[in-house]
BAVO-227307 format. One record per residue (C-alpha): residue in one letter; x, y, z. Coordinates in steps of 0.25 Angstrom, whole numbers, plus 2048, in hexadecimal, padded with zeros to 3 digits. Example, Ala and Ser with C-alpha at 12.3 -4.5 7.8 and 13.67 -1.06 7.14 Angstrom:
2
A8317EE81F S8377FC81D 
# end
This chain:
829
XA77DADE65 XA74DABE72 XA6CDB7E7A XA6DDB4E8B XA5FDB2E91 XA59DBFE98 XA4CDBBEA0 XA43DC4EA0 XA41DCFEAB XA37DCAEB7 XA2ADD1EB4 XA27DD3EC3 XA2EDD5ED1 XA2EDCEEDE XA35DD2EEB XA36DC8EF8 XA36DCEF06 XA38DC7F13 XA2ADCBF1A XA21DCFF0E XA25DC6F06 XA23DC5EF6 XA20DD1EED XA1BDCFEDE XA1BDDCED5 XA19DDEEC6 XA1CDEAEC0 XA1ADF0ECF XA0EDEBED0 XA0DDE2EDE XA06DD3EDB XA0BDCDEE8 XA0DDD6EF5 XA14DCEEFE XA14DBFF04 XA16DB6F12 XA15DA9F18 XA14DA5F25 XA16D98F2C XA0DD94F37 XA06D87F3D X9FAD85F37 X9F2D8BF41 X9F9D96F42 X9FED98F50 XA0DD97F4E XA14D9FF41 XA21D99F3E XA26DA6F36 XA20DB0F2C XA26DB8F22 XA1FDC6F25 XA27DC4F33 XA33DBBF32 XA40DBDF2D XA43DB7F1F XA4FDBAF15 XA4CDBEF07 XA58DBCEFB XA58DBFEEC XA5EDB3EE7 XA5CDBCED8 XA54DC5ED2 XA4BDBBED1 XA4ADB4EDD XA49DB6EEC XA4ADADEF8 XA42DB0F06 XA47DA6F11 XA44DA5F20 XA45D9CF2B XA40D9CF38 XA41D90F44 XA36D86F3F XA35D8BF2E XA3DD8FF25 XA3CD92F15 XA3ED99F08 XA37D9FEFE XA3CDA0EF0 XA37DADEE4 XA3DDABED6 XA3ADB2ECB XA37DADEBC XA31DB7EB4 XA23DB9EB8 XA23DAFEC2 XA28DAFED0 XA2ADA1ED8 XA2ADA0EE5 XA2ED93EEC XA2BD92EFD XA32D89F05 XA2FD87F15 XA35D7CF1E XA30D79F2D XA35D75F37 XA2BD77F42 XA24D6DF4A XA16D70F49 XA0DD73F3C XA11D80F34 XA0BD86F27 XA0FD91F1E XA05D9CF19 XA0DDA1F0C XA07DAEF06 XA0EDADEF9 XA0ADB9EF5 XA00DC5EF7 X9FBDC8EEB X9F7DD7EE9 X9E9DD6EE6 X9E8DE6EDD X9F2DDFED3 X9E7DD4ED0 X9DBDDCECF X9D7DE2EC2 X9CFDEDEC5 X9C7DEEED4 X9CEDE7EDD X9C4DDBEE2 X9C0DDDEF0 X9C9DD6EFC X9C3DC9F00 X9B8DCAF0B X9BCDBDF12 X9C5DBDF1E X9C9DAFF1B X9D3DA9F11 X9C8DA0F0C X9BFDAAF06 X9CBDB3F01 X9D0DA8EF7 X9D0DACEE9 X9CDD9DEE6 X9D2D8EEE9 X9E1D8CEEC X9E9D8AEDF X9F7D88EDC X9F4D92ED1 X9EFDA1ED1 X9ECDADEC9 X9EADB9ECD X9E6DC5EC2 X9E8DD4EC0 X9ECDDFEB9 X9F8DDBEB7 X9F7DCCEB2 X9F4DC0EBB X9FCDBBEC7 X9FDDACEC7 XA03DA4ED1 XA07D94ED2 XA08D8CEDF XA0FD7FEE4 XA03D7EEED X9F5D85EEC X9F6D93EF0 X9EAD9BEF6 X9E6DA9EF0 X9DDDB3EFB X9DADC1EFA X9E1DC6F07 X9DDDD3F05 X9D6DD7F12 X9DADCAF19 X9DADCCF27 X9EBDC8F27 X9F6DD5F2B X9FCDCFF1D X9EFDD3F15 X9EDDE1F1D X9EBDEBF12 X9EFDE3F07 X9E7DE0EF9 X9EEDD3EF7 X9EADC3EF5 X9F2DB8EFE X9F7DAEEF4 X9FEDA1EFB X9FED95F03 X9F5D96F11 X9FBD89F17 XA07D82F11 XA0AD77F1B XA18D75F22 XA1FD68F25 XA2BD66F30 XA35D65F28 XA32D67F1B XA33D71F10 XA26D76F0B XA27D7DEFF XA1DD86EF7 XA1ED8CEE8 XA18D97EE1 XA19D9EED3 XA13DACED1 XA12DB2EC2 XA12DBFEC2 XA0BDC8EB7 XA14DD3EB3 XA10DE2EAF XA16DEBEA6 XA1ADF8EAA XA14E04EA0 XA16E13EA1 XA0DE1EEA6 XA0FE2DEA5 XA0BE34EB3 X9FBE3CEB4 XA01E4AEB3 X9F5E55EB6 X9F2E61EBC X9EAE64EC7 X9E2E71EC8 X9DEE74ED8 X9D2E7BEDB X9CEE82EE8 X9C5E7CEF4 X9C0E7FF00 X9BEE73F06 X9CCE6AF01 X9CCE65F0F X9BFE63F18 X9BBE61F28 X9B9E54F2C X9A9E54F2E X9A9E45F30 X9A1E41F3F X9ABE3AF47 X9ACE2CF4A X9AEE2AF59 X9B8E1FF5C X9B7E18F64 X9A9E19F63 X9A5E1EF70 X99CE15F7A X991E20F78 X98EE2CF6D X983E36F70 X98BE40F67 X982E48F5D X989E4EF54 X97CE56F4E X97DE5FF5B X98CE63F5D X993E6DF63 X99FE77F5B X9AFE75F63 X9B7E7FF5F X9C4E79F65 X9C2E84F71 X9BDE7EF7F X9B8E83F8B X9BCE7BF96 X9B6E7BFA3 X9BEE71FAC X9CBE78FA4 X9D3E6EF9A X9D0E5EF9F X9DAE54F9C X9DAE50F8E X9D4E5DF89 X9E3E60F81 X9DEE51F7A X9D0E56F75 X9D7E63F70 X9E1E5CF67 X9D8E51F64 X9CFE5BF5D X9DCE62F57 X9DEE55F50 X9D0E54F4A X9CCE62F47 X9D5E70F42 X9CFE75F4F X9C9E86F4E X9D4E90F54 X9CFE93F62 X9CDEA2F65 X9C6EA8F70 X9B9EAAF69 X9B8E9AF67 X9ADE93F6C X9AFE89F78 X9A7E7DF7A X9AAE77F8B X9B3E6BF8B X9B4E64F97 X9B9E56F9A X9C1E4CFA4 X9C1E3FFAB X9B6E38FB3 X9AFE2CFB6 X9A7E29FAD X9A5E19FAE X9ADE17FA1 X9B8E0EF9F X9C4E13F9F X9C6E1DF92 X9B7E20F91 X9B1E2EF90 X9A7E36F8E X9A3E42F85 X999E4BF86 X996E58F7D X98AE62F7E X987E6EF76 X985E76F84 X990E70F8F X99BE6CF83 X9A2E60F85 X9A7E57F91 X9B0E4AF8D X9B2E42F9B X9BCE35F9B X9BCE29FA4 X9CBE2AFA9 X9D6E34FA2 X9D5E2AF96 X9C6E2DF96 X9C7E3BF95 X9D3E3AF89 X9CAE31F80 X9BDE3AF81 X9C4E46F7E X9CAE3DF72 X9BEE3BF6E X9B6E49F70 X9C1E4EF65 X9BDE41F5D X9ADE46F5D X9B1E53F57 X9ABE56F49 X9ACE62F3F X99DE67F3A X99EE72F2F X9ABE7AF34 X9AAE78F42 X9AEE6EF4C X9A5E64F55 X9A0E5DF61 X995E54F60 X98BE55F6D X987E4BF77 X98FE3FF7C X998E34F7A X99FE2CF84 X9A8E1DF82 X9ADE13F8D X9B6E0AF87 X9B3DFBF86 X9C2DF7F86 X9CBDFDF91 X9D8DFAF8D X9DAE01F7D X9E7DFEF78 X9F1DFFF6C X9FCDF8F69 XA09E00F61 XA17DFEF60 XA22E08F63 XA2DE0DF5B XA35E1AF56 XA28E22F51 XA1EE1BF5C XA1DE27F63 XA1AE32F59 XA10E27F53 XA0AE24F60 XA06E32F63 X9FFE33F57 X9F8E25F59 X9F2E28F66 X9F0E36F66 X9E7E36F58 X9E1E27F59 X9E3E1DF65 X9E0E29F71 X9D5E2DF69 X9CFE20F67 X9D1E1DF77 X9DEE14F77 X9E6E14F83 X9F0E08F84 X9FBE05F7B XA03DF9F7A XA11DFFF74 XA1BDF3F6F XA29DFBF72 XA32DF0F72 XA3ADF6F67 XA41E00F70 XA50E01F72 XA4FDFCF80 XA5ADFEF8A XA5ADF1F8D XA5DDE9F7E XA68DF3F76 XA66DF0F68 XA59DEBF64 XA55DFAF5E XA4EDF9F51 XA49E05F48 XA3DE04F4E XA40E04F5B XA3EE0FF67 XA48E14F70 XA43E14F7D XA41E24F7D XA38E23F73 XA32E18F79 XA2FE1FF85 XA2AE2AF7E XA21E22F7A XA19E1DF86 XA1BE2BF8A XA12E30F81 XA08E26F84 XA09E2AF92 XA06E38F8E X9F9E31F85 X9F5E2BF90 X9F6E1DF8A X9F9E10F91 XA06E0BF89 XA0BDFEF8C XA18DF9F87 XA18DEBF7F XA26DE6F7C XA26DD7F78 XA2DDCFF83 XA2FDC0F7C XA2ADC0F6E XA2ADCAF62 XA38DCCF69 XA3DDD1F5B XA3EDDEF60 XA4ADD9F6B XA51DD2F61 XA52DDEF58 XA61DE0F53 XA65DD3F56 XA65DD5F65 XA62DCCF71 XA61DBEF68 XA66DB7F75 XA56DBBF7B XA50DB5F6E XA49DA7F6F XA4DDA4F63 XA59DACF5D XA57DA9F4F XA4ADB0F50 XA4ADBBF5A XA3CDBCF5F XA38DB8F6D XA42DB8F78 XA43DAFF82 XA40DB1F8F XA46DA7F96 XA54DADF95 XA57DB8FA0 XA5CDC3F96 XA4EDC3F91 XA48DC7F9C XA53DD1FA0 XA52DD7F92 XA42DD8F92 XA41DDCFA2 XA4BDE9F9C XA42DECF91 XA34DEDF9A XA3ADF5FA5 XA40E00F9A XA33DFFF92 XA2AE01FA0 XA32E0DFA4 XA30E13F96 XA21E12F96 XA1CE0FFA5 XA10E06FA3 XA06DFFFA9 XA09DF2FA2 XA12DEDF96 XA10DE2F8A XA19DD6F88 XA16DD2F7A XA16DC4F7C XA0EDC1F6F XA13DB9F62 XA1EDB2F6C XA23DA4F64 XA1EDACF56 XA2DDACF50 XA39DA3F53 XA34D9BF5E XA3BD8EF5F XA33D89F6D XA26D82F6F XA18D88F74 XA1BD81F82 XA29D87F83 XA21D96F7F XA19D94F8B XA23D92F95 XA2BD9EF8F XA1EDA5F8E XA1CDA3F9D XA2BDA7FA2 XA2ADB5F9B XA1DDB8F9F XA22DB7FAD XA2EDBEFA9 XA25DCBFA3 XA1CDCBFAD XA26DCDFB7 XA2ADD8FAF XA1DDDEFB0 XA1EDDDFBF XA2BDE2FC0 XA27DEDFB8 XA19DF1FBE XA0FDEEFB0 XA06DE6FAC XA0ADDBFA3 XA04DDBF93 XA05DD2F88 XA01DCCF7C X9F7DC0F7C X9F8DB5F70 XA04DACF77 X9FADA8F83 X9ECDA4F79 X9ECD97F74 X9E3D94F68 X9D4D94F6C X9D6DA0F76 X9D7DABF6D X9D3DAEF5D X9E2DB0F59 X9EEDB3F60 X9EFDA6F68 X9FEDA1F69 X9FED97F75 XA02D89F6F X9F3D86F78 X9EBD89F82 X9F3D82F8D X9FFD8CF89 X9F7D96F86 X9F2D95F95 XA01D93F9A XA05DA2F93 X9F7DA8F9B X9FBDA2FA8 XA09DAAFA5 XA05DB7FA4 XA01DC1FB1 X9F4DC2FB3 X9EDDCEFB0 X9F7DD0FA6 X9F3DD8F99 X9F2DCFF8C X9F0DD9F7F X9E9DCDF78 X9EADCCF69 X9E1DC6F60 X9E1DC9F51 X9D5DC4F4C X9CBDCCF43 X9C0DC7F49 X9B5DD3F4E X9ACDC9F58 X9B3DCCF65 X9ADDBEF6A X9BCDB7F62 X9C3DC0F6B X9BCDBFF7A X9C2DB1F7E X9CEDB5F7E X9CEDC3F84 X9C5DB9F90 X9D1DAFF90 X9DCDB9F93 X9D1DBFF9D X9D0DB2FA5 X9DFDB2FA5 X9DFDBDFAD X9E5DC7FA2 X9E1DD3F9D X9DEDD3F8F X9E1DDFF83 X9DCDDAF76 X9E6DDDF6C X9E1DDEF5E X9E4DE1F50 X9E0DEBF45 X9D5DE1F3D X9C8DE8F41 X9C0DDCF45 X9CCDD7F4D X9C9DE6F55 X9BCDE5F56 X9BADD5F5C X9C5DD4F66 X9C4DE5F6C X9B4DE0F6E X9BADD4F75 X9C2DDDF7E X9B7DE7F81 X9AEDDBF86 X9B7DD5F8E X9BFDE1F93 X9CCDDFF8D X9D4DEBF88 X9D8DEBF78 X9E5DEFF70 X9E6DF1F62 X9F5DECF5E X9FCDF1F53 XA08DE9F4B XA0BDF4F40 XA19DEFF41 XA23DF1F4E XA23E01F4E XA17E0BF4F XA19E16F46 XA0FE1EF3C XA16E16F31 XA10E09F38 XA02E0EF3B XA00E11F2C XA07E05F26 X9FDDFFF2F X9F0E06F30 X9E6DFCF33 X9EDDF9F41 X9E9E07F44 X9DDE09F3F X9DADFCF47 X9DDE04F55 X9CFE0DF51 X9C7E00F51 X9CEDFAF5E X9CAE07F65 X9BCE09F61 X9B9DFAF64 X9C1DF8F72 X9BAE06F76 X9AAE05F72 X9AADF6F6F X9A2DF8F63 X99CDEEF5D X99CDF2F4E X9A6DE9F44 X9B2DF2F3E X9AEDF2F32 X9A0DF9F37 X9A8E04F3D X9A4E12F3A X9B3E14F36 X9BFE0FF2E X9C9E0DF3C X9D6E0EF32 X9D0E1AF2D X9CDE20F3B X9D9E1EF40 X9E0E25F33 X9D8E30F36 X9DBE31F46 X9E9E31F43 X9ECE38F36 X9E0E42F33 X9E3E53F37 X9D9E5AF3E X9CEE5EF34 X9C9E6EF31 X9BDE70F37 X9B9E78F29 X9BEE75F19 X9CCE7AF15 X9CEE7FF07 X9D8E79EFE X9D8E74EEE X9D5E68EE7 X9D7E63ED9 X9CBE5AED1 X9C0E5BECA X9B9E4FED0 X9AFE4EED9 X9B4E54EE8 X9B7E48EF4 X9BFE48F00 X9C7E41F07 X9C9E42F16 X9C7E51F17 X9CDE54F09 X9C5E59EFE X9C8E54EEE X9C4E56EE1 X9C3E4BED7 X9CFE47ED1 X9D4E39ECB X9E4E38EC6 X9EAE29EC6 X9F6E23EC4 X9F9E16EBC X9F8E08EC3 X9F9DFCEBC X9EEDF4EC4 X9E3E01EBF X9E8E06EB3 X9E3E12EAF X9E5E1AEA3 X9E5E28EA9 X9EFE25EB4 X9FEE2BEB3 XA0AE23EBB XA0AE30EC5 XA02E3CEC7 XA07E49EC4 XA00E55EC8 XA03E64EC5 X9FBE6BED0 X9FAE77ED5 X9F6E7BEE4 X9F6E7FEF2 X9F4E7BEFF X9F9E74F0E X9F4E67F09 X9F4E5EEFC X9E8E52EFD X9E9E49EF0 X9DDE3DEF1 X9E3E30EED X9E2E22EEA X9E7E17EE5 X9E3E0DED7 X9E5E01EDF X9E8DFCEEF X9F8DFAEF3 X9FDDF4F00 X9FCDFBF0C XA04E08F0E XA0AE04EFF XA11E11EFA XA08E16EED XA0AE23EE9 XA13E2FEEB XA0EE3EEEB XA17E48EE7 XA11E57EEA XA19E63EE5 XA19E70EED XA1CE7FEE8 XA28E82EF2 XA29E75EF9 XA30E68EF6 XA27E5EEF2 XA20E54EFA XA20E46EF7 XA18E39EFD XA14E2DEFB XA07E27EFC XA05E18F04 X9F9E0EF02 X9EFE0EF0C X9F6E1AF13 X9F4E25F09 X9EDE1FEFE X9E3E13EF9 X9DEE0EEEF X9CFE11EED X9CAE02EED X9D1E02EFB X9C6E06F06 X9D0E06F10 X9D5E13F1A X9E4E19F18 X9ECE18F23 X9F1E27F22 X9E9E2EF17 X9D9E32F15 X9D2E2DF09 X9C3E2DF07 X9BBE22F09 X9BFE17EFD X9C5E24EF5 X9D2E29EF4 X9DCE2EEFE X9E0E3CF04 X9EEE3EF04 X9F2E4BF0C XA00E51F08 XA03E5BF12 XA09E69F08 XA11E6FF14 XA0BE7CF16 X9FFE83F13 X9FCE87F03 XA08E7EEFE XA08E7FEF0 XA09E72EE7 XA0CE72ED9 XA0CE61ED6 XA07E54EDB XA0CE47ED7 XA07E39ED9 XA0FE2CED7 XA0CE1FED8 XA16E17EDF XA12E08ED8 XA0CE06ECA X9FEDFEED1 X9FAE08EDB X9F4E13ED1 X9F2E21ED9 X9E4E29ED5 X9E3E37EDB X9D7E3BEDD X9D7E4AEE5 X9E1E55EE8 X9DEE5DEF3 X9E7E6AEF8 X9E3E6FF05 X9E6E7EF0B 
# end
């Protein structure tokens, strides 16, 4: 007799996506978290395509294989994932066809380092180069061992294996992961270059656990939530601080005003409401004299003083309207709460900013301007920004029918918009892209004939008359919307994709559109802005140089107007602003007025804003959290705006200290600007559940407690595969200190929380990495939450109402890795 042949199942699972990549899982648990490659000259100053951007095509040949394929002007390829097994082969091929040199950098795999480690996860590498993170010599073999057997992988060529965890690349941002690949595998003009590799993938098997049932017994406190003692940090820290804090005075929130209400006064009163619950005001309260309002005080623009004595009460006085704005900001920003009452410190502070020109740099879209309001009411105004650069070109212009996306304004909301920072009294200066990172007027298929290379739509060409009519439409709707003083070109990035002509032919087209915008400008009456890499050469700037040489690099100054605004951007995180002065001088000599842009790495911050303050250029902090602004972005991306706290304490008081020297976490300060509620000046009463020793979290009280559920990386025999909990309790808040066994990905979903309520539907959420929750190994501030210094996390689920009874809490993981542990249960009145 003859039986067919039935192979056996896979004992893993893999998945191919166009822009991450490849994903390795067994038993759900992740071994390898994504993959890349990127062709470039070996020197880096022309990419010929990448996957994280470019457009590939993914098939399933089977339920074993899979083929990604792209092809771009001067490369194209394949890559090739079968499955046998335990195995997983993958075969690269890449064929050339440029004229000059060109390398591929292949990541063929990040390999999640939490699946590896038994036990503690070892610390990430303290070098910043590839060198000193090498796990060892290249090999065309490697093992990498965990819990859950080894990972070994074989190579046609020798690979390299780094710990990238901390490595100062957008790929490695907040990941645990080791880069495993080739750095440079060489291209040759017409020939095929293929590359192998084989993964073995240990398999786990899957075994039943019964969910932790308990039941939880609250007892009654008077302090489940506390008053925010803490001395405040001042940022940005002022020019001079005679405050003593020893010797205060008492605000009650009621104000004698002897000049009547000054401009800016309605600021101080809601910027105090946003800090503290502020005392009922009856006629009985006690005043304290409050007087302020604009003079010359031989400040820079913005600067102000404060001055506060026990006798005479307080006097905030601003150089110019601005002036007056930011010390009222930062009078609510001294205010402290000392046993149940409210505070002033006495004596007298005052800050002149080193840098004039404070900037931002954010992105419109559907919910910009809800987002917006927020941003700059609770954090950029306080910190004493007043520009922003706001790329709007996604708008449903008049002028190109068609090209609306999903993330696209109409031009209602898009004058909305500047109409609010109008009424902030901020500087908004429209930035719409006007001849590369044209993907936004290509949108939908539309206006292909502008493109200069229709098979990838990217820069227009400006020598063809309907470009111009097109762009001249766009700029005169987009300056009647938002009425500024000067507008931003874009300009950067220009031959990055689909470019077919030489450095020499960029030139020349560089010159004819710059003559074209700035009649524009003229036309227009505003100044002209742009970006700044396409007119350095090498040798004139740290990064960010994409002149062929100098000699063009000259030819695209020569073309642009003089006293023309270049938003400068250098990337490097390097904090000696002696790497940045050179070319902040060069663009000076020019005759240009220079804004350096940076980016959210704290040393990058920290060198090139001391290199603007000392040589009197303004400075921007850019953000690229994708091509919308929302609250959705800024969380998936929080360390791009915690990075605006470091830009605006460095451009403003030019301190000297390095980041990590800072008296404060900038990721945590801006959380706590933009999410934390006004604090009560006295305990509020509530009930806890433990039996452990009491802690806190922010301003939330606990009691011991320590409940877990299963992960396969930390087994633990007490764990249940969910938390159930019987519980009985009332309040307006329910508090639950969390954190997770071991690290995921960035705003990776981990856990969902079910709370019962007596009369009330349910409510049900769901817990993200990083922005709810971390794991206790992971030092790092949420984005969203409050957690205690290396402890767990508060998360806050709102009841409804007040005294809201609950009658069950259930936790679930969402993977089988992660493992939850609930530490405290909190319920406040």
């Amino acid at each position: 007799m003859i039986f067919p042949f039935v192979p056996a199942p896979p004992t893993f699972d893999f998945a191919v996506d166009p822009h991450r990549g490849l994903t390795v899982t067994s038993g759900g648990v992740p071994l390898v978290r994504g993959s890349y490659f990127q062709v470039v000259s070996p020197d880096w100053s022309r990419a010929y395509f990448g996957s994280t951007s470019g457009t590939q095509t993914v098939d399933r040949v089977d339920p074993d294989t899979v083929r990604l394929s792209f092809k771009a002007p001067q490369v194209e390829g394949s890559q090739t994932y079968h499955r046998e097994g335990d195995r997983l082969k993958v075969r690269y091929e890449f064929r050339y066809q440029g004229d000059g040199p060109a390398i591929v950098e292949l990541a063929a795999g990040l390999v999640w380092t939490p699946a590896l480690a038994k036990g503690a996860t070892p610390a990430p590498a303290p070098s910043q180069s590839i060198g000193g993170r090498r796990l060892g010599p290249d090999s065309q073999t490697f093992g990498l061992a965990g819990p859950l057997g080894t990972l070994e992988g074989t190579a046609s060529t020798p690979v390299t294996v780094f710990d990238a965890r901390r490595y100062p690349q957008s790929w490695a941002e907040g990941k645990d992961v080791l880069w495993v690949g080739n750095l440079a595998l060489p291209l040759t003009k017409g020939e095929t270059k293929s590359f192998e590799m084989e993964w073995r993938v240990p398999g786990r098997a899957e075994k039943d656990v019964a969910p932790l049932k308990r039941t939880l017994e609250m007892k009654p406190v008077v302090d489940a939530r506390l008053p925010d003692e803490s001395r405040p940090i001042i940022i940005p820290k002022p020019t001079e601080d005679h405050l003593n804090y020893n010797s205060p005075i008492e605000i009650t929130g009621a104000w004698s005003l002897p000049i009547g209400e000054f401009d800016h006064y309605a600021d101080l009163k809601a910027a105090l409401a946003r800090r503290f619950i502020m005392p009922a005001v009856t006629a009985k309260t006690k005043r304290v004299t409050l007087d302020g309002g604009v003079s010359k005080l031989g400040l820079n623009p913005g600067g102000y003083r404060i001055t506060i004595r026990g006798d005479r009460g307080v006097s905030v006085l601003g150089e110019e309207d601005t002036g007056l704005r930011n010390a009222v900001e930062r009078l609510a920003q001294i205010a402290f709460i000392r046993n149940g009452k409210l505070y002033l410190p006495t004596g007298y502070l005052y800050n002149s900013p080193k840098v004039r020109w404070r900037g931002v740099h954010l992105f419109g879209g559907p919910k910009a301007r809800a987002f917006h309001k927020t941003l700059w009411t609770k954090v950029l105004r306080p910190l004493g920004f007043d520009n922003v650069v706001l790329q709007c070109e996604r708008t449903a212009w008049d002028a190109t029918p068609g090209i609306a996306t999903p993330i696209s304004m109409s031009k209602a909301e898009l004058g909305d918009l500047f109409g609010l920072y109008r009424n902030l009294g901020i500087e908004a200066i429209p930035l719409i892209q006007s001849f590369g990172h044209m993907e936004w007027l290509f949108a939908n298929g539309k206006n292909l004939d502008l493109a200069m290379n229709p098979d990838v739509p990217y820069a227009v060409d400006p020598r063809k008359q309907r470009t111009k009519e097109v762009l001249s439409k766009i700029w005169t709707e987009a300056v009647a919307l938002a009425q500024p003083k000067r507008i931003h070109f874009g300009l950067d990035e220009i031959s990055m994709r689909g470019w077919t002509g030489g450095d020499l032919f960029l030139t020349d087209l560089w010159s004819q559109q710059l003559g074209f915008l700035s009649d524009v400008a003229k036309r227009l009456k505003v100044e002209t802005m742009l970006w700044g890499d396409q007119a350095l050469a090498q040798g004139e700037a740290p990064d960010a140089a994409l002149a062929p040489n100098k000699e063009a690099a000259a030819k695209r100054r020569a073309a642009i107007p003089k006293y023309s605004w270049i938003t400068d951007w250098h990337y490097l995180a390097d904090p000696n602003p002696e790497k940045f002065t050179g070319v902040i001088q060069l663009w000076k000599d020019a005759g240009m007025r220079t804004v350096a842009a940076t980016w959210y790495r704290p040393d990058n911050i920290r060198g090139f804003s001391l290199a603007a303050g000392l040589l009197g250029a303004g400075t921007l902090q850019t953000t690229w959290a994708g091509y919308e602004s929302n609250e959705s972005a800024m969380l998936e991306n929080p360390q791009q705006f915690g990075a605006m706290v470091l830009s605006a304490d460095y451009a403003w008081s030019g301190r000297k200290e390095k980041p990590s020297e800072l008296p404060y976490d900038p990721n945590e300060m801006f959380r706590k600007m933009y999410y934390a509620r006004p604090s009560p000046l006295k305990p509020v009463p509530g009930a806890t559940v433990g039996t452990g020793a009491s802690f806190e979290v922010g301003d939330i009280r606990f009691d011991g407690l320590d409940l877990r559920t299963t992960s396969v990386l930390r087994p633990n025999a007490e764990a249940g595969s969910a938390m159930e909990l019987s519980v009985l309790g009332k309040g307006r808040e329910l508090n639950l200190a969390l954190a997770t066994e071991v690290a995921a990905d960035l705003d990776e979903p981990v856990a969902e929380v079910r709370v019962e309520r007596v009369g009330a539907a349910p409510i049900v959420e769901r817990l993200r990495y990083g922005r709810d929750v971390r794991a206790l190994t992971d030092p790092a501030a949420l984005s969203k939450g409050e957690r205690s210094s290396g402890g767990p996390s508060c998360y806050r689920i709102d009841l409804g109402k007040p005294q809201t009874a609950i009658s069950r809490i259930t936790v679930r993981p969402l993977n089988s890795y992660s493992g939850i542990r609930l530490m405290g249960v909190t319920l406040v009145n």
